[in-house]
LOGU-996840 format. One record per residue (C-alpha): x, y, z; residue in one letter. Coordinates in pm, whole numbers, plus 50000, padded with zeros to 5 digits. Layout:
BEGIN
XYZA...
END
This chain:
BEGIN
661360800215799X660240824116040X660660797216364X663180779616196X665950771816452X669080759116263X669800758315881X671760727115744X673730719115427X674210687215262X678150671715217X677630676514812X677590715514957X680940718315082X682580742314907X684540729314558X687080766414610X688460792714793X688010822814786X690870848214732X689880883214797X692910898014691X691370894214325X688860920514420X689980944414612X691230981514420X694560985214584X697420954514525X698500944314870X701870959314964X704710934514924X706170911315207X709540922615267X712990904315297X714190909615666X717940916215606X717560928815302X714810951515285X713640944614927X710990928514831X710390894514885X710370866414598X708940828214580X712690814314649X712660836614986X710170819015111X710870788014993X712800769815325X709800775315521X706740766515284X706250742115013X705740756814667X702160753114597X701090775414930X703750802914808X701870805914512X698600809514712X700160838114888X700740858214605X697650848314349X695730872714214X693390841414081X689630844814231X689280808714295X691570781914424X690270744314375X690390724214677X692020691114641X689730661214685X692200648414980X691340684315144X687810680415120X687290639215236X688870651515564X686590682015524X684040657815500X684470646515902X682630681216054X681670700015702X679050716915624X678650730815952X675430745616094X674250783016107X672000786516387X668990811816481X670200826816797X666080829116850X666700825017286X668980852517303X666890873017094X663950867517331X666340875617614X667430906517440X663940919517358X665460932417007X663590926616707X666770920616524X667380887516391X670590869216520X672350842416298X675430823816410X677760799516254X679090772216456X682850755816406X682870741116708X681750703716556X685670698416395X687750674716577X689670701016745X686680724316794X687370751016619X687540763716275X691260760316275X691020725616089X690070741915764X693050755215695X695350731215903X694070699015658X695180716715380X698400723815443X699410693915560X698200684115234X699690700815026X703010694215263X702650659715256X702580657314836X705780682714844X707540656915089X707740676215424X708540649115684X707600678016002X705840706516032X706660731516325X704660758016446X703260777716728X700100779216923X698310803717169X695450790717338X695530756817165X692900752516885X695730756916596X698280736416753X695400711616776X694010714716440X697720708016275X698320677216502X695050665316397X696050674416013X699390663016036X698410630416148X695420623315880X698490631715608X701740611915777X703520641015911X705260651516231X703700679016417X706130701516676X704190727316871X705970754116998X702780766017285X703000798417477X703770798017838X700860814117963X698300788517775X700510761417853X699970764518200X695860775018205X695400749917964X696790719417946X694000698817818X694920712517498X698590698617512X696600663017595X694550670017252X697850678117093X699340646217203X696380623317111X697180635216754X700740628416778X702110660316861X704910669617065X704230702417255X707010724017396X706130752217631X707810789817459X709920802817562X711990768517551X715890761517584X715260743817262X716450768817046X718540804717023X715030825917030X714120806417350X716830811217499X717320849417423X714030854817546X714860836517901X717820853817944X716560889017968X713240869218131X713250840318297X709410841918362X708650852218056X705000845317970X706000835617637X703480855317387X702600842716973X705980862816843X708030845317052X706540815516978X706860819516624X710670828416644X711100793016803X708690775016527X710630794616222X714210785916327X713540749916412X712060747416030X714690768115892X717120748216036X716100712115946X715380710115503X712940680315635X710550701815833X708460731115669X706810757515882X703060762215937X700860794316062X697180795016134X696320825316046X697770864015941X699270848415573X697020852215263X697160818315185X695450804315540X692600833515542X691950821415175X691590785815354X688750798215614X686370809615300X684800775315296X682520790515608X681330820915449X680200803015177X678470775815356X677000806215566X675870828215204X673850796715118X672180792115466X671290826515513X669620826615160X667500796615326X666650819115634X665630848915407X668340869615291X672100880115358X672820897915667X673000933415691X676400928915950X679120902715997X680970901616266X684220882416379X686610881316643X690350891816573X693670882716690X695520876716383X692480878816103X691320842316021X688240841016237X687270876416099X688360868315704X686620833115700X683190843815774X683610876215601X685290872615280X682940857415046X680130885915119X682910910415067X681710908514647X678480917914786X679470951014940X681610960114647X678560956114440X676770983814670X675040964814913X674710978215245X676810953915469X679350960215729X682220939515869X682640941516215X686400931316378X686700928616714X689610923916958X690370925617302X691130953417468X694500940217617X696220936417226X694120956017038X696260958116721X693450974016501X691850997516723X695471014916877X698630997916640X699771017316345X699661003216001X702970995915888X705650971615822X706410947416088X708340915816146X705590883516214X707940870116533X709350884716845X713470880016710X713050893616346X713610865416136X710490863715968X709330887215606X708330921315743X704400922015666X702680956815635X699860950215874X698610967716196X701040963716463X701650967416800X705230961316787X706780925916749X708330927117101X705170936017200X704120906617523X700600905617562X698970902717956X697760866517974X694240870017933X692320839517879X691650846017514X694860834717406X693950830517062X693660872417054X697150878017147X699100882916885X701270915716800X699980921616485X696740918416231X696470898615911X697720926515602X694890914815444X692650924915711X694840952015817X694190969015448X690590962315426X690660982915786X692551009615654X690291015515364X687311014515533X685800982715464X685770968815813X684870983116146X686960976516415X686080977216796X687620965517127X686130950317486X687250939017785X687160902017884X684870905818146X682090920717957X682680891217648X682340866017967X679070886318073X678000881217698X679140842917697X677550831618024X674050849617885X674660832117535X675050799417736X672140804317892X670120810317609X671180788817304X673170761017549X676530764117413X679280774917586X681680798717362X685900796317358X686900831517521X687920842617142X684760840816998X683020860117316X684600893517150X681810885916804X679280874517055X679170910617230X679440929816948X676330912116846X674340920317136X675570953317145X674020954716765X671210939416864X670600960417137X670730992316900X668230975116677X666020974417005X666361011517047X665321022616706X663220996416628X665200981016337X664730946616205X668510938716110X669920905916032X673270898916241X675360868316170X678730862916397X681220839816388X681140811716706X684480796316573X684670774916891X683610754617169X684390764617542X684840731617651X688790734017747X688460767617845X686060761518186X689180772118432X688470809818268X684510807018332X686280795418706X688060826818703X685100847318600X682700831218829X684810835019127X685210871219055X688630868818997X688980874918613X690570907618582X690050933418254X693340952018123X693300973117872X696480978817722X697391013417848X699751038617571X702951035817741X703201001517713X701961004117353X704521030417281X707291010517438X706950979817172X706101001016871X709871012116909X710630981016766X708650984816450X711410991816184X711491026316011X710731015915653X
END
């Protein structure tokens, strides 16, 4: 296996469960709370904006979650995907570290949104949901749930933020392909819309916002249901089918990796490569999870770990997760899929007791990793997964230095293909870093409640 390039599964591999974490991990996840109330929140809280069967996803304690058979024939389309032998970049690098990736990129929407979008449209379509709103950074989820939506018979509304809107509106032309109908957020479409304009009119729009405008169309409407791609327990659980795929291919390349490493904005990326080796660690192996986020919303590496609401207007539960604050607007960066407020509580806990690493970079040094990756192994990364990329090298790098032979595998959860105006911007010299600087920080974390 030593020269072996790429590792490949067969479609009787796809994975017949999820994994659910939660069943292993010490400490019970703090409860989602009700936001007027306070108290915790139950099944019938949740209830106008998800159908039954994901609500009791969220809250299992059950190892393993079947996937339907509907799930997996759409599954079937771009699943297994390939791990790949980043052996070109390692000869660039001069490391003698070994450096695996996993590639999402081959789903219809090209990225590894579509494993969690599928099923819950599913699982939408059998509880009767006619629509299913949501929101939308960059693109890839908004994309993913169109494409869902339509293999199951259901209306997609995508509520997109401003800022992606405008750099990218091939991704509103993907949208619309699948049937969607794309609104740019902040919209005059509903009363979080237009509270935001009012105190903005140029608001950039930013995920919370977004969300705000998704939520209240869904809780307005007892046809139309409410869909997030990542954050919830329930859509991380979804993204498991990769790390297993991945456990089985790195067994065929030698052995499990000694680091994994995934790009966060809200925790699906990270959690669907990562999970299923997470029994590994607890068992003593010597593995490490590696989180990484950009430096302009770096929720993990400067937020503060408590509870939060999931939208910019407060209507959603309050989550404990790490938080920036939910009025918290992000600087339009090109890796809109990192922008979010706040982390996944899932991931956020795992952070918080040490089980993964978190670390932050600028965009201009994932872009320097990117156009070297490109260069090497021909692909051209999605800004988002640029963040796992140079942590990788970094690793990789340190392995040079000391002479280590580590295994690295990182998450490449998407193709650049949409995103060429930001490789414009970078090539031009006119990509710009910002790190998120503590007054700002300080400002939004005002609005975290006091609970």
């Amino acid at each position: 296996m030593a020269d072996q390039k790429k590792f490949l599964l067969n479609e009787t591999d796809i994975p017949k469960r999820w994994y659910n974490v939660q069943a292993d991990l010490d400490v019970p996840l703090a409860p989602a709370l009700h936001p007027g109330t306070g108290q915790p929140a139950g099944p019938d809280d949740f209830a106008p904006l998800f159908p039954m069967d994901l609500i009791m996803q969220e809250v299992s304690q059950d190892r393993w979650i079947d996937i339907p058979e509907p799930v997996r024939d759409v599954y079937r389309i771009w699943r297994p995907t390939p791990l790949f032998r980043a052996t070109g970049l390692e000869k660039a690098l001069g490391t003698p570290a070994k450096i695996f990736y996993k590639y999402e990129g081959g789903s219809p929407a090209g990225s590894h949104k579509p494993n969690t979008a599928v099923a819950q449209a599913y699982y939408n379509s059998i509880a009767g949901t006619k629509r299913i709103s949501t929101e939308t950074g960059a693109g890839q989820w908004g994309s993913a749930l169109s494409f869902a939506c339509q293999q199951f018979g259901i209306e997609a509304k995508v509520f997109m933020v401003r800022a992606s809107f405008d750099q990218k509106p091939y991704r509103k032309s993907m949208m619309q392909t699948w049937g969607g109908t794309v609104t740019a957020s902040p919209s005059d479409e509903t009363n979080a819309g237009r509270t935001i304009l009012e105190g903005d009119p140029e608001s950039p729009g930013s995920l919370g916002i977004a969300i705000s405008e998704a939520v209240e169309v869904a809780a307005g409407d007892a046809d139309t249901k409410y869909s997030l791609g990542s954050v919830l327990n329930h859509v991380l659980m979804h993204q498991t089918v990769i790390g297993q795929e991945a456990m089985q291919q790195m067994e065929m390349a030698g052995g499990l990796p000694d680091m994994v490493i995934g790009c966060a904005g809200g925790g699906s990326n990270l959690a669907g490569i990562a999970f299923p080796f997470v029994p590994e660690k607890l068992a003593g192996r010597d593995i490490r999870f590696i989180a990484v986020e950009p430096a302009a919303a770096p929720s993990l590496t400067k937020g503060k770990f408590a509870y939060d609401f999931g939208d910019a207007i407060g209507m959603t539960p309050l989550l404990k997760m790490h938080t920036l604050g939910h009025t918290f607007v992000p600087n339009p960066i090109h890796a809109g899929g990192l922008r979010y407020h706040g982390m996944a509580p899932l991931v956020s806990a795992m952070a918080d007791a040490g089980l993964i690493e978190a670390r932050s970079y600028n965009q201009t040094e994932c872009f320097d990793a990117a156009v070297l990756f490109a260069s090497t192994e021909g692909i051209i990364p999605a800004p988002e997964p640029t963040h796992a990329l140079k942590a990788a090298i970094d690793e990789a790098l340190i392995c040079k230095e000391t002479g280590e032979e580590k295994s690295i595998l990182f998450h490449l959860c998407g193709h650049g293909h949409l995103d060429l105006s930001a490789y414009d911007n970078y090539f031009s010299g006119n990509m710009v870093d910002y790190a998120l600087p503590p007054e700002e920080i300080a400002a939004a974390m005002e609005s975290v409640p006091q609970i």
